[in-house]
N, C-alpha and C positions, 0 to 999 in steps of 0.2 A: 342826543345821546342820553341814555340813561345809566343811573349812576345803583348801586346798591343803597346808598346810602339813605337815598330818597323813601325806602319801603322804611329804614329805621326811624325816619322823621314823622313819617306819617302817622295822623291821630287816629287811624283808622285799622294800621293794619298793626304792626311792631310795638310801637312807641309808649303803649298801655300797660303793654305785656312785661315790657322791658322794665318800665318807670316801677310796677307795684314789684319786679322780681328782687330790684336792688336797691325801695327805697329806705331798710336797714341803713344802705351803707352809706352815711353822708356824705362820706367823699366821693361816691360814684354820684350824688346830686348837686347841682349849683344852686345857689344862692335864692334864683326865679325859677327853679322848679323841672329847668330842664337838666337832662344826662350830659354828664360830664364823657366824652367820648373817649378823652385820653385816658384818665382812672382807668373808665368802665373797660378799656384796654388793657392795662393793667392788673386789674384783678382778674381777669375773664382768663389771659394769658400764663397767667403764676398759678392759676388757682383750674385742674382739669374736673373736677366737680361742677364749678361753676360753668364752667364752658360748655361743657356735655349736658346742663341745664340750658343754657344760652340756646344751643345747638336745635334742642328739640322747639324753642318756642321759634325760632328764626326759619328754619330750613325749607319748612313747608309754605310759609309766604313768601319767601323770596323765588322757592321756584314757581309758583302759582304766577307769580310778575314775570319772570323769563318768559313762561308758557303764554303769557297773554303778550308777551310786546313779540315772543317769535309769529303769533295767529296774526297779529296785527301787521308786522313785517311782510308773511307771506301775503297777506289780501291787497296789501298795497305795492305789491311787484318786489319787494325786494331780492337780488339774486344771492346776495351772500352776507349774511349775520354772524359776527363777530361776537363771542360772547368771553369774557375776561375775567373767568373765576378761578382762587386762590386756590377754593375747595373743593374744584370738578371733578376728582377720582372718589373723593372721601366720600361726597351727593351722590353720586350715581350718574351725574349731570353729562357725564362724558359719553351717555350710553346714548344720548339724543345727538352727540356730535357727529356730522359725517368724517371731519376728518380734525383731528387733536394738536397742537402745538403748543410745544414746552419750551418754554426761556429759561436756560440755563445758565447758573453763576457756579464760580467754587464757593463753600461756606462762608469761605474767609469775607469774598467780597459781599459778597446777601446780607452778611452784617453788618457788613461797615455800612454799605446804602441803607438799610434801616436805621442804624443809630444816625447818619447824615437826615436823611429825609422825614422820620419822624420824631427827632430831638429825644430819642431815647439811650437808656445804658446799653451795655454790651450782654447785662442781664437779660433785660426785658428784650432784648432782639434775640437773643438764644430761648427766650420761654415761646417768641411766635414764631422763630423757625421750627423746636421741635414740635409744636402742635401740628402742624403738618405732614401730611408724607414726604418722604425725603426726594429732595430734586434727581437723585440718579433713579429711586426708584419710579418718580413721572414722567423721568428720560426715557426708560424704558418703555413705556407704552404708550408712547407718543409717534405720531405718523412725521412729524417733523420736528425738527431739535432746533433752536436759534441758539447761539455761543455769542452771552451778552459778554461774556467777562473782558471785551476790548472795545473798539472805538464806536461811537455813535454810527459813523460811516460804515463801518464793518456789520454793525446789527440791521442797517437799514438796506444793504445789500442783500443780506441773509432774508429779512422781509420782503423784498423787491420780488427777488426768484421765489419763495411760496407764494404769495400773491398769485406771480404767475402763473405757476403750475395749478394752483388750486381754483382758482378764477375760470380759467379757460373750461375745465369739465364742467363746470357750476351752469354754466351757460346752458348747456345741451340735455344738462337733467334736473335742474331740481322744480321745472314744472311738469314733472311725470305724475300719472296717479296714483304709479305706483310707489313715489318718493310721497306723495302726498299723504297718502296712507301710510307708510311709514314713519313719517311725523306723527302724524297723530295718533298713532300706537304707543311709540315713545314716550309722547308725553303722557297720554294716559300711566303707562308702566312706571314712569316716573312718578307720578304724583300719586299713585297707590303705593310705590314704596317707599316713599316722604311718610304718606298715611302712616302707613303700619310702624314707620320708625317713630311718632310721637307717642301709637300707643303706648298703654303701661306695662 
């Protein structure tokens, strides 16, 4: 499994970028020199200047990593890739998906699960839901909707039947050449419009 977080770790791709963007701000740096990930959350979030600086050094290598672990997936048989970003409508990321699925909360709960799971206020859980598009407006242009807001049992049902549904086509086309070629247009299209968005 690959994680996003591993492109920000790396001394090769992110991590450079990131350390001389914020190392101003001591409290976005620890003690031994590495990024504080919670701060650097915290400012990044409170603060949309910084974000939309963050934005442009980030975007283009993380999807450059999708577009290489998707080339890598397809050489190696995979029939269906799973990809689980925050920011898929905002990148453009959605436009390589064949088919889109949105997990759905009401605000109310979206928040409380962020202040629960990462130890934060009710503030800084409102500064990272609105940097996002709003969950009805991802509801809307999503091929399938999951309705987290009740029981684990209930979402894993809801999982169970798209699986299904989406699985089963998967099978019969996505070693077409003409699906093959359509990947690879996308990604191209993709990462010229990463390009063009770090221009100045």
């Amino acid at each position: 499994m690959f994680r996003i977080r591993q492109v920000f770790k790396s001394p090769f791709l992110l991590y450079p970028s990131l350390l001389a963007l914020f190392a101003d701000d001591r409290d976005c740096v620890l003690p031994n020199g590495q990024l504080d990930r919670g701060q650097l959350a915290r400012v990044v979030f409170a603060n949309a200047g910084a974000r939309r600086t963050m934005n442009k050094i980030t975007h283009l290598p993380i999807a450059w990593e999708v577009m290489k672990r998707l080339v890598i997936n397809f050489i190696m048989g995979s029939r269906l890739v799973v990809l689980d970003v925050p920011l898929l409508f905002e990148t453009g990321m959605h436009k390589i998906c064949w088919k889109v699925i949105v997990v759905h909360v009401t605000y109310e709960t979206q928040s409380m699960r962020l202040m629960a799971r990462d130890n934060i206020t009710q503030e800084e859980a409102s500064n990272k839901i609105q940097s996002q598009l709003p969950l009805d407006a991802k509801r809307d242009r999503a091929d399938y909707i999951i309705d987290n807001n009740h029981s684990r049992a209930s979402t894993s049902d809801q999982i169970e039947t798209i699986h299904h549904d989406v699985f089963q086509p998967v099978l019969l086309s996505c070693f077409s050449i003409f699906n093959l070629c359509k990947i690879i247009f996308s990604l191209l299209l993709l990462w010229l419009l990463l390009y063009l968005m770090r221009a100045p």
